[in-house]
C-alpha positions in Angstrom: 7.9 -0.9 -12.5 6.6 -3.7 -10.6 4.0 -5.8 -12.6 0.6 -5.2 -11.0 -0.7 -7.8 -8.2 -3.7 -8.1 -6.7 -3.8 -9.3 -2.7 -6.5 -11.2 -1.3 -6.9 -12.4 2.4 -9.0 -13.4 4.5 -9.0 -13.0 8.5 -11.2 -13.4 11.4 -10.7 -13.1 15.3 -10.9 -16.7 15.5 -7.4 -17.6 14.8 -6.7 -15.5 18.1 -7.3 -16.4 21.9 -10.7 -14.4 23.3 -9.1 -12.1 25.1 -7.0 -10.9 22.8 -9.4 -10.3 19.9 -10.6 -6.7 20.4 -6.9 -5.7 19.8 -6.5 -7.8 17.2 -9.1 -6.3 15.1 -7.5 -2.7 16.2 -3.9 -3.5 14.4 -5.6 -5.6 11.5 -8.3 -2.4 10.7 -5.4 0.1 11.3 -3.5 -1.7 8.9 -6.0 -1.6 6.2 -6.7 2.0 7.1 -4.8 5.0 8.9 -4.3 5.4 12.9 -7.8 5.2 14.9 -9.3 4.9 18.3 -11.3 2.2 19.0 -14.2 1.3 21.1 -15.6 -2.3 21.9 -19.1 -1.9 23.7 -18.6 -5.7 24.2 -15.6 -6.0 25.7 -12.0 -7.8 24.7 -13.8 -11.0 23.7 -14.3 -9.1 19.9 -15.9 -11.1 16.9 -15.4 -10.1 13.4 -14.4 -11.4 10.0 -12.8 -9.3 6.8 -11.6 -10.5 3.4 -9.4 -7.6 2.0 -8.4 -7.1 -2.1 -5.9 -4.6 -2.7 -3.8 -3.4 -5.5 -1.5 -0.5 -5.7 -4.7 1.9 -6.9 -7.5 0.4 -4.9 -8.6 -1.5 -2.0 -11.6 -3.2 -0.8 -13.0 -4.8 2.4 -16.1 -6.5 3.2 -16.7 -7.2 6.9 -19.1 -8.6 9.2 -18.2 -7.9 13.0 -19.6 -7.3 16.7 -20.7 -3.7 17.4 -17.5 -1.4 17.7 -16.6 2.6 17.2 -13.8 3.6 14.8 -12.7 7.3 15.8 -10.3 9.7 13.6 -9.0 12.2 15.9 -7.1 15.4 15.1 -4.1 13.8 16.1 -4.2 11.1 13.8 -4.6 13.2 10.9 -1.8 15.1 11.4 0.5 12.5 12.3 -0.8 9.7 9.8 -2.1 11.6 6.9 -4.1 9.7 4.4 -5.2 12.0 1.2 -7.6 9.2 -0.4 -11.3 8.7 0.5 -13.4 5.5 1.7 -16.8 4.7 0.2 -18.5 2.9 3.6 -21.6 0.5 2.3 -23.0 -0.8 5.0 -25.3 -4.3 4.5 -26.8 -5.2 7.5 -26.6 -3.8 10.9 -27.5 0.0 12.4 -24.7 2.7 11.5 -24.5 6.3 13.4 -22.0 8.8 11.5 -19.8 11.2 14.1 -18.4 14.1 12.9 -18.5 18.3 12.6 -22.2 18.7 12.4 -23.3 16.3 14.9 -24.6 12.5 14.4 -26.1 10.9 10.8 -27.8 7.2 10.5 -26.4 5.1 8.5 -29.3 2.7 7.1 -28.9 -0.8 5.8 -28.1 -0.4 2.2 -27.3 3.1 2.4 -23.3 4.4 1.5 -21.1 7.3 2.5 -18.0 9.0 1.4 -15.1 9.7 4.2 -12.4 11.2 3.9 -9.6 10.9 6.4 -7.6 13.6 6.0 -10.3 15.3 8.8 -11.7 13.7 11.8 -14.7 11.6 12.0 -15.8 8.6 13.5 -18.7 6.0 12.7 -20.6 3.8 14.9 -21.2 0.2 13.9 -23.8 -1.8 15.6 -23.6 -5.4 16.7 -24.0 -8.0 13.6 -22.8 -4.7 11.2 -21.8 -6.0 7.7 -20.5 -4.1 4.4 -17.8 -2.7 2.7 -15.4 0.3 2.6 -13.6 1.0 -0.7 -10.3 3.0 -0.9 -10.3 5.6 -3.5 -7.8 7.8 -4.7 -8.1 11.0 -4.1 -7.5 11.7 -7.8 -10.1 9.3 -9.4 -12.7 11.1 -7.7 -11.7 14.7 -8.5 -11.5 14.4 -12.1 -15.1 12.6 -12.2 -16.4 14.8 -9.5 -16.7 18.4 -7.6 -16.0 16.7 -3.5 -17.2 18.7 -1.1 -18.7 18.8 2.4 -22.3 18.2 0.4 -21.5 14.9 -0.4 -19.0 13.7 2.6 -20.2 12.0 5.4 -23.6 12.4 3.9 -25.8 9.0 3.2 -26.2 8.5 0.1 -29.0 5.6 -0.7 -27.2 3.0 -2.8 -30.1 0.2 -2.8 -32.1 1.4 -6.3 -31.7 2.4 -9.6 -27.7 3.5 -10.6 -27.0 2.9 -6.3 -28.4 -0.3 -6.2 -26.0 -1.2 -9.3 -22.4 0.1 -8.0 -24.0 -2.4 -4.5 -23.9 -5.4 -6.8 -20.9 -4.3 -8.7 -19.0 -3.7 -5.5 -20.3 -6.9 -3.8 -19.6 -8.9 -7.0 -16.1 -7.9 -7.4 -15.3 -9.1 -3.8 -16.8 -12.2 -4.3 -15.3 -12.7 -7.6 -11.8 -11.4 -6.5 -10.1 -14.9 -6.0 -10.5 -15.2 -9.9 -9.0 -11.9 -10.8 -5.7 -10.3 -12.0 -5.0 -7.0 -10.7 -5.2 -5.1 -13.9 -9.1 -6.6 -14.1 -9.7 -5.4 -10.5 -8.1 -1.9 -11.3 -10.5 -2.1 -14.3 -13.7 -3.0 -12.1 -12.7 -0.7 -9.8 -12.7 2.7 -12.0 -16.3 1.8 -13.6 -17.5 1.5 -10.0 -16.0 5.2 -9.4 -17.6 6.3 -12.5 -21.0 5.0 -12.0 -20.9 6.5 -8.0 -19.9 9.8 -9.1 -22.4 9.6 -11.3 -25.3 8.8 -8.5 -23.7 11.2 -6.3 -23.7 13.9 -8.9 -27.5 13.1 -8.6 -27.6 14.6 -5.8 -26.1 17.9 -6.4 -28.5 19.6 -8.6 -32.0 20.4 -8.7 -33.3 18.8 -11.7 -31.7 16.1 -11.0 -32.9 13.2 -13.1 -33.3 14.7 -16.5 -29.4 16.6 -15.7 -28.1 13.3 -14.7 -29.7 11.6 -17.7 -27.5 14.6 -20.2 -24.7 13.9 -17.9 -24.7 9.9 -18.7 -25.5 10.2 -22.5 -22.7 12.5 -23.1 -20.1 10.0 -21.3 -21.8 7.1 -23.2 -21.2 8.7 -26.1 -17.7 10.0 -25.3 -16.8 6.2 -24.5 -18.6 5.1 -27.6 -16.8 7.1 -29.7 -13.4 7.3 -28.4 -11.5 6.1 -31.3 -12.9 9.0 -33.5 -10.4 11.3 -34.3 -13.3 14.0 -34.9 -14.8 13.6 -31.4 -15.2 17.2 -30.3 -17.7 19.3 -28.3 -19.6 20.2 -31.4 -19.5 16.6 -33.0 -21.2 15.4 -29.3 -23.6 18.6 -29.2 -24.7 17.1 -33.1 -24.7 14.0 -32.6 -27.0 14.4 -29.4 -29.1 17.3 -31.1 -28.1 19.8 -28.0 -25.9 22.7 -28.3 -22.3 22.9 -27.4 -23.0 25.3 -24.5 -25.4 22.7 -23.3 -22.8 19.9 -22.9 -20.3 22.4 -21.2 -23.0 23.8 -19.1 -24.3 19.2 -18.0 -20.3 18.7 -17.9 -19.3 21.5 -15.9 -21.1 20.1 -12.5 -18.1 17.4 -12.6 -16.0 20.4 -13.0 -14.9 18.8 -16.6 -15.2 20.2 -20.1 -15.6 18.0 -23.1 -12.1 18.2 -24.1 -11.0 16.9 -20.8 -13.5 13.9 -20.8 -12.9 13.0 -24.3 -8.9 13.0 -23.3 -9.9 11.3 -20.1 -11.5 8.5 -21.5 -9.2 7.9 -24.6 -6.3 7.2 -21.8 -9.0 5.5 -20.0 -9.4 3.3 -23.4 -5.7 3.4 -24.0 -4.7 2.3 -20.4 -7.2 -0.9 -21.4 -5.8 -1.7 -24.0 -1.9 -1.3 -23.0 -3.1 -3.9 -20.1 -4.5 -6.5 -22.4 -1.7 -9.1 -23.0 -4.1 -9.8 -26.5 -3.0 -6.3 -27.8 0.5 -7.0 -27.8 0.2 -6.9 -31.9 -0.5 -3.3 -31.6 2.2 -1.1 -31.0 1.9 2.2 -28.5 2.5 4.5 -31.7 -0.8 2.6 -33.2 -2.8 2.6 -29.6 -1.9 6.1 -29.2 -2.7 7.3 -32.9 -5.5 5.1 -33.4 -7.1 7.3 -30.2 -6.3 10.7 -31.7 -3.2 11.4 -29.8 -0.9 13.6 -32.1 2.3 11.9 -31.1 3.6 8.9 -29.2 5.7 11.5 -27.2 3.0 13.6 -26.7 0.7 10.4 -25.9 3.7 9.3 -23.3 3.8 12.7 -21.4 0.0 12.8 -20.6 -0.7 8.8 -20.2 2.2 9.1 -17.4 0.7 12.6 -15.6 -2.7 10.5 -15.7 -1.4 7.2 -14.3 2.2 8.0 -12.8 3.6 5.2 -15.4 4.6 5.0 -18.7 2.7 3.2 -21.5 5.8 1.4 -21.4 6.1 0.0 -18.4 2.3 -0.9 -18.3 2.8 -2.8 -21.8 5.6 -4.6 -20.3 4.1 -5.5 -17.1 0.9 -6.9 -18.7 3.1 -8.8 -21.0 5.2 -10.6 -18.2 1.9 -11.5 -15.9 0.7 -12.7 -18.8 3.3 -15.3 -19.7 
């Protein structure tokens, strides 16, 4: 496997003659993206500026650019298929969302999950700045149930747990240029966690005292990882609920506790395999240590999860760290 590596760049129409800058900014977005249409209100003479971070897992963008329409057709979905969503943040500037059930605004401060695998399109207005994280599909349907209740729906992202996955998003882009890629990977995930827990939020009537079971149970989980007697009933004790309590908070995320405790012990494991600090411990001792019965059985599930081997993540942490 190829050690991780995290790309940073930075572009802007400037480096390009005026008239050729509204295609410009068509090939550099579609290149970050899938296949779209575009449409520049303001003609060829385009503005915009991007600074991109991408590993193989995720990728972020933050841009600031003239007023412009990005369309998804039915034709670019089937012939450029793209399974993984976007999270679009937008800072400054007015937003309309185009899709099935008509037109959404987009306010300042105010996020949305798209997913391009059906077509869409979104509306930026001039002087528009924010960012749009790639997810994969998979690190958002083990955390959470997607559905057309939370895509292409604005979700307010500028208080409480929201206002927190904004800073977190905008410091990790200003902070890329100092990063590795196993620390932006590691960013990255807690930035899914915490927005499927604010969109989860959303999902449910009683909403804030559900949400507040929801995040004690994975603070606990995460506490106690490395307990070999984590279980549904040693949560449900330790909590003072009752087991059918935490399967009944849990089972919005369409998880059970055995799956989130197993989650975040690979979570936990995946950590530590990437820490070049660790090498001391072997991957029989990371895996036992986190209640895995076998290094065997540990290396079966850690590569289903990840698509690697704890292996070949020790080895690659090992060589960028030299």
């Amino acid at each position: 496997m190829d050690k991780p590596h995290l790309t940073v760049e930075t572009s802007t129409t400037h480096s390009v003659e005026p008239g050729e800058r509204a295609d410009y900014w068509a090939e550099l977005i579609t290149s970050y993206h899938r296949r779209l249409a575009y449409e520049f209100p303001g003609g060829s003479d385009f503005n915009g500026r991007t600074k991109m971070c991408r590993t193989s897992k995720y990728q972020l963008v933050g841009w600031k650019s003239d007023g412009v329409t990005y369309i998804r057709t039915p034709h670019h979905v089937r012939s450029d298929s793209d399974d993984d969503f976007r999270l679009l943040l937008t800072f400054t500037g007015h937003t309309e969302l185009h899709g099935d059930d008509g037109r959404a605004h987009l306010p300042s401060g105010a996020g949305c999950l798209v997913a391009l695998d059906r077509p869409f399109g979104f509306q930026l207005g001039q002087g528009t700045s924010g960012v749009l994280m790639t997810i994969p599909r998979s690190e958002l349907e083990h955390r959470l149930d997607i559905g057309d209740s939370l895509l292409a729906r604005p979700m307010d992202l500028t208080a409480g747990l929201g206002r927190v996955v904004t800073d977190m998003l905008t410091g990790l882009l200003d902070e890329s240029d100092a990063l590795d890629g196993y620390q932006f990977d590691a960013a990255s995930s807690r930035i899914v966690d915490l927005l499927c827990m604010h969109a989860r939020a959303r999902l449910t009537t009683s909403t804030d005292h559900l949400d507040e079971l929801d995040a004690a149970i994975r603070h606990h989980v995460r506490s106690h990882a490395t307990d070999p007697d984590l279980s549904s009933a040693s949560i449900a004790h330790s909590l003072g609920w009752s087991i059918r309590q935490i399967q009944l908070v849990l089972q919005r995320s369409g998880i059970t506790p055995r799956e989130l405790i197993r989650e975040e012990r690979l979570q936990l494991a995946h950590t530590r395999l990437s820490d070049p600090s660790s090498r001391h411990q072997s991957i029989a001792s990371i895996a036992g240590g986190l209640g895995f019965g076998s290094a065997s059985a540990f290396s079966t599930i850690f590569r289903r999860r990840f698509g690697v081997s704890p292996r070949d993540v020790r080895h690659s942490a090992l060589a960028d760290g030299r």
